[in-house]
C-alpha positions in Angstrom: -29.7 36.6 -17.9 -29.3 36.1 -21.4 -26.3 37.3 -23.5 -25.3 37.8 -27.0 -22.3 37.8 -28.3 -20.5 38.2 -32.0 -17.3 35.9 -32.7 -15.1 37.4 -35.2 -12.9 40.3 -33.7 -15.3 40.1 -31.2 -14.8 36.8 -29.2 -11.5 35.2 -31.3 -9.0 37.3 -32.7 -9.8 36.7 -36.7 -8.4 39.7 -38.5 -5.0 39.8 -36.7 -5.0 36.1 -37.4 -5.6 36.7 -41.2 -3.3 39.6 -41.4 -0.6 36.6 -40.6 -1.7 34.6 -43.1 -1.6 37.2 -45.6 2.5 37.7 -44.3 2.9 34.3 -45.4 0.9 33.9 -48.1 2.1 37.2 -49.8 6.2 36.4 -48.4 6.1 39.7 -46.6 7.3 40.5 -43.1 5.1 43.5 -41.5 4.8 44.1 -38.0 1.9 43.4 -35.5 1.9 47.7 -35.3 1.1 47.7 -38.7 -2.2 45.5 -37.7 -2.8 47.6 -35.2 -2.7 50.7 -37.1 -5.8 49.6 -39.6 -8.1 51.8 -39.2 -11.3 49.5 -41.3 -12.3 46.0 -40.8 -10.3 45.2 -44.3 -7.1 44.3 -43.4 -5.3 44.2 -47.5 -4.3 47.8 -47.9 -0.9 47.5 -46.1 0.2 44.5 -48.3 -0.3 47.3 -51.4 -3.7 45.1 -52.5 -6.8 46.6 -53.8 -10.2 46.4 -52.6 -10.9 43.9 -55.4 -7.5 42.0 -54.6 -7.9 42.5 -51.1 -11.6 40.6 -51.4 -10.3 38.1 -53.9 -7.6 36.9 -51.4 -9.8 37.2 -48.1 -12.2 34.8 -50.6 -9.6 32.7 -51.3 -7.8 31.9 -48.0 -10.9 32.2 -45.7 -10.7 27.9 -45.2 -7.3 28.8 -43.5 -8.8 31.9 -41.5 -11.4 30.5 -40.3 -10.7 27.1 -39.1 -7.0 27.1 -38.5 -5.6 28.1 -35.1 -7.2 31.5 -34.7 -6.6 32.3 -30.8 -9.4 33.7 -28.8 -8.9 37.1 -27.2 -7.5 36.4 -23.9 -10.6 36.2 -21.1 -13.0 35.6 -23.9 -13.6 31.9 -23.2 -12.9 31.8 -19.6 -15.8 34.5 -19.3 -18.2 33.0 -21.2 -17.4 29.5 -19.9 -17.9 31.3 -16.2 -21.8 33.0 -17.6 -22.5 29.4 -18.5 -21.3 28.0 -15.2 -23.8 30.6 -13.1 -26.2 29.4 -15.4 -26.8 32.5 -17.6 -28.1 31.7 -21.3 -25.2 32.6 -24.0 -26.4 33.0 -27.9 -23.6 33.4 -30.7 -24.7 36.0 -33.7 -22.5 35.6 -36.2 -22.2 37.3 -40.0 -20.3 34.4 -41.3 -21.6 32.6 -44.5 -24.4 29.9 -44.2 -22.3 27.5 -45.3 -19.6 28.3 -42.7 -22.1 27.8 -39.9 -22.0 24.3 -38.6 -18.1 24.0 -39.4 -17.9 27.0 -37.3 -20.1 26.3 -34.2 -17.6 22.5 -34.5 -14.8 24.5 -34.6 -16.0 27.4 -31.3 -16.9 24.1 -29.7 -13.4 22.5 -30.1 -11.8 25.5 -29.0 -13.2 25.4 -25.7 -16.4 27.7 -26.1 -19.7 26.7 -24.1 -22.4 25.9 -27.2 -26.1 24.5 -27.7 -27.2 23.8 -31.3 -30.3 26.3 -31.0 -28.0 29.0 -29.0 -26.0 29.7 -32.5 -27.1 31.7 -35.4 -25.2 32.8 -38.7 -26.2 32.9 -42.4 -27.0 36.5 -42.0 -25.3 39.9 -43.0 -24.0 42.2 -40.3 -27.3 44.2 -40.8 -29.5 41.4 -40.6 -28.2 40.9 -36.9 -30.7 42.8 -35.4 -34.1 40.8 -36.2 -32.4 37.8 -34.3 -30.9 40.1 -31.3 -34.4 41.4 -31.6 -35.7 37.8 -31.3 -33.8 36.5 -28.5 -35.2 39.1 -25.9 -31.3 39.7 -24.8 -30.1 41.6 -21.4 -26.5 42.4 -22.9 -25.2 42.2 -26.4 -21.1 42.2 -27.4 -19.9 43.3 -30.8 -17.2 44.9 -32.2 -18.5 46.7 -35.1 -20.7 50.6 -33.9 -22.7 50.1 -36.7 -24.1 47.0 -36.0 -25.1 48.8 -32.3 -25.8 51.5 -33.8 -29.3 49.6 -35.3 -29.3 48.6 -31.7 -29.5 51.9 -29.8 -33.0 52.1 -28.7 -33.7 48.5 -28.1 -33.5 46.5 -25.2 -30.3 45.0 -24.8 -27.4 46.7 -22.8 -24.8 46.8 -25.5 -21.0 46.7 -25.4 -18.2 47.4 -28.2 -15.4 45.2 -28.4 -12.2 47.9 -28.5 -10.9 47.6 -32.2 -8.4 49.9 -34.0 -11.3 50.2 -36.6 -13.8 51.3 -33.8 -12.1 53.9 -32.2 -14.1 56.9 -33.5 -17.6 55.8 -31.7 -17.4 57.1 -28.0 -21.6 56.3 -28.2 -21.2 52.9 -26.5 -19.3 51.3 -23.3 -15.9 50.1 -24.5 -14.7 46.9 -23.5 -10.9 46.8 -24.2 -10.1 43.8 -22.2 -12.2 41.2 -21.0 -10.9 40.9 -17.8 -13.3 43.8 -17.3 -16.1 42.2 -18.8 -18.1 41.3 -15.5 -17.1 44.9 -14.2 -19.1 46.2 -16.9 -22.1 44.4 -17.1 -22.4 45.0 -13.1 -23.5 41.6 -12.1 
């Protein structure tokens, strides 16, 4: 089978890792439920920024947020690392910046992550995504943003939403919350 997947808040826990950054960075102390209670992707508004200040200061510190030690979400890699092992095809489809896309397919790679060259795509915005997934003739897609399976709806892949705070509103697609229950899901 063939299976997509996104990274960021998707397969590795990026904004909760920023929003500790931003602690530091701006010498405040808020708590994880703070994160948690977030309801957009943009994670500045609790630290008092504006969306201007809040885009400057993701702009400035995304070297740190991206290729620090951003944890995966618990499962993530064992799963994929298990698709690989049954021999399943995995592709990566990923918003991040063109020139973030080789540092980050290193970095996925160092962090345990099964990768081939032609199996990762990036360089594209999040509504771009669908002419690749479109492309790659997928069986199951993972993302953790509706609107991006939203343009996804009526096309072939079987598509799941990685449970966000920011997501909570779409009840339109299976929910993945954990992904211990990933292979429960997808029914193979």
């Amino acid at each position: 089978m063939r299976f997509g997947f996104d990274i960021d808040d998707t397969l590795i826990n990026l904004r909760e890792h920023a929003f500790h950054i931003y602690n530091k960075k701006l010498n405040q102390k808020l708590d994880s439920s703070v994160f948690q209670s977030i309801k957009r992707v943009e994670i500045h508004e609790p630290f008092g920024l504006t969306d201007e200040e809040g885009t400057k200061m993701w702009n400035d510190t995304l070297e740190e947020i991206y290729y620090t030690d951003c944890p995966s979400f618990p499962g993530a890699k064992e799963t994929l690392n298990q698709l690989h092992q049954d021999g399943h095809s995995i592709f990566y489809i990923t918003a991040r910046p063109k020139e973030h896309g080789e540092r980050t397919k290193e970095w996925m790679i160092n962090q345990g992550f099964p990768i081939k060259d032609d199996h990762f795509f990036y360089g594209m915005k999040d509504e771009e995504k669908i002419h690749t997934i479109k492309k790659l003739h997928l069986d199951f897609y993972v993302d953790d943003k509706p609107t991006i399976l939203q343009t996804l709806a009526n096309e072939e892949p079987k598509l799941l939403l990685k449970d966000q705070p920011y997501n909570q509103q779409e009840k339109h697609f299976t929910r993945m919350v954990d992904w211990a229950d990933f292979f429960k899901l997808i029914n193979i």
